[in-house]
C-alpha positions in Angstrom: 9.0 -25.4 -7.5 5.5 -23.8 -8.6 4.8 -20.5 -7.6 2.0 -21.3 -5.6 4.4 -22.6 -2.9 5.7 -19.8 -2.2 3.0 -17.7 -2.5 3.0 -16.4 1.0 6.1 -15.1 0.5 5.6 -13.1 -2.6 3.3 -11.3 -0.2 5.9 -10.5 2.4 8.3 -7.1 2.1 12.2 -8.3 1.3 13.4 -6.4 4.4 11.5 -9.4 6.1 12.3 -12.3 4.6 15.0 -15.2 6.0 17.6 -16.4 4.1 16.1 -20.0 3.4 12.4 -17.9 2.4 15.4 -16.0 -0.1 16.6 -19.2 -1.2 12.9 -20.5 -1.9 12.4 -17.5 -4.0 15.4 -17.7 -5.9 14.6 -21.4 -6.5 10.9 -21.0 -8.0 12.1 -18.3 -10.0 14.6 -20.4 -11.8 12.3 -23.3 -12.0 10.5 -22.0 -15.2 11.6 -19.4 -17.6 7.7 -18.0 -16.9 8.3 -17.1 -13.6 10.3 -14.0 -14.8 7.4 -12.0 -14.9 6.2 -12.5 -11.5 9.9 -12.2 -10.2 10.2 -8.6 -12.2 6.9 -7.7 -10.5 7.3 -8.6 -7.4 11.0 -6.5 -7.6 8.8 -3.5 -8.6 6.2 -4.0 -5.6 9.3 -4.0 -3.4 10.9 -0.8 -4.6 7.2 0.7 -4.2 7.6 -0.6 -0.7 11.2 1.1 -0.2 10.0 4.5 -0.9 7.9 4.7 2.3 11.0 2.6 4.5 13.8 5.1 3.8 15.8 6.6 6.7 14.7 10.5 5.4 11.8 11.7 3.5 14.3 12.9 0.4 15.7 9.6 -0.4 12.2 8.3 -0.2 11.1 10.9 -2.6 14.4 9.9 -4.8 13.0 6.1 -4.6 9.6 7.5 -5.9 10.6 9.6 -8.8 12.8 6.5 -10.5 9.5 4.4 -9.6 7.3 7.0 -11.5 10.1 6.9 -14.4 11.0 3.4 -14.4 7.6 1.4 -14.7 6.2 3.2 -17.4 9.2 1.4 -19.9 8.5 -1.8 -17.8 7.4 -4.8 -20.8 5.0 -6.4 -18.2 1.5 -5.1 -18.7 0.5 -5.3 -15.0 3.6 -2.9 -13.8 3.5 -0.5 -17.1 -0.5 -0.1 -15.9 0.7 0.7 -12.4 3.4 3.0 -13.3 0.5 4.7 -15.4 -1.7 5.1 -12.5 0.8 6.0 -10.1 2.1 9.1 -12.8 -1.8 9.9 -13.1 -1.4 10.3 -9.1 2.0 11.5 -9.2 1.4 15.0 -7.2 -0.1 13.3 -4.5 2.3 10.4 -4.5 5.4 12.9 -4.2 3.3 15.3 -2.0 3.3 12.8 1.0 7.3 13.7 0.8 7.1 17.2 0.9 4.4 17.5 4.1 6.8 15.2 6.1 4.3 12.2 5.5 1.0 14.0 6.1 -1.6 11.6 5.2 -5.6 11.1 6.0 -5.5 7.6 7.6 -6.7 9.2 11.0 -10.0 10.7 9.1 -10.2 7.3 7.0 -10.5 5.5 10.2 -12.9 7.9 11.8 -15.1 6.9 8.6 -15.0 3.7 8.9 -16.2 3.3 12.4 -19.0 6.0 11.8 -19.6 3.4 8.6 -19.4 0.2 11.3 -21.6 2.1 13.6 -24.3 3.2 11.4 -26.4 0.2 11.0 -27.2 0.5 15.1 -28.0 4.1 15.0 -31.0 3.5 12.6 -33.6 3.5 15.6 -32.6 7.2 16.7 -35.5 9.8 14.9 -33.4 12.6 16.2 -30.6 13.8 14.2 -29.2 15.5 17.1 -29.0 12.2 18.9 -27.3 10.3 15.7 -24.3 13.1 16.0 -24.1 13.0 19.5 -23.8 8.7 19.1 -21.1 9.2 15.8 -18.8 11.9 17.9 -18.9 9.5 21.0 -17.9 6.7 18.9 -15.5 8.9 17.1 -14.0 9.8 19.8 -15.1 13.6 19.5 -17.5 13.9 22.9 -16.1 13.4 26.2 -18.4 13.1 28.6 
């Protein structure tokens, strides 16, 4: 079985997966000797995954800090490059387990629709009225 049938499955998270989608995993895997790469990969994308699915923020962290030790050893160039960018980000990464998961994706969405929005604004000549029209969108101005 070629990897490419089974592609959409390499894409899902374990914790996800059906026993038959388990069994077509295990079965492309063994079907070439070449596929061990991808199979260590995805393994590795997975444990990623587990840090941020763990019952309590310390065994996350625990997850995290054998990721960060781990792929830097790992003989597949792709992983070894992410366990070097991950150690390069490796306060951050661990910091999202010390804040109790304090992250930005409420100010990272609030950009992006000011960034959706911006193209209609271009007919205001009043800066005052541009704010007003980004904090209404942002949901900053109640009126």
């Amino acid at each position: 079985m070629s990897l490419y049938r089974v592609r959409n499955i390499l894409r899902a998270g374990r914790e996800n997966l059906t026993e038959r989608q388990h069994a077509r995993l295990e079965q492309a895997w063994a079907a070439d000797d070449r596929h061990v790469e991808v199979e260590v990969a995805w393994l590795c994308a997975q444990q990623v995954r587990d840090c941020y699915h763990q019952a309590s923020h310390a065994a996350g962290r625990a997850i995290a800090e054998k990721v960060l030790a781990s792929f830097m050893t790992c003989p597949i160039p792709q992983v070894k490059r992410l366990g070097k960018t991950l150690n390069q980000w490796r306060r951050e990464l661990l910091g999202y387990f010390d804040t109790d998961g304090a992250n930005n994706g409420g100010t990272e969405a609030v950009n992006g629709l000011i960034e959706l929005h911006r193209p209609i604004a271009r007919g205001f000549r009043n800066l005052e009225n541009y704010r007003l029209r980004m904090l209404l969108i942002g949901g900053g101005l109640n009126l």
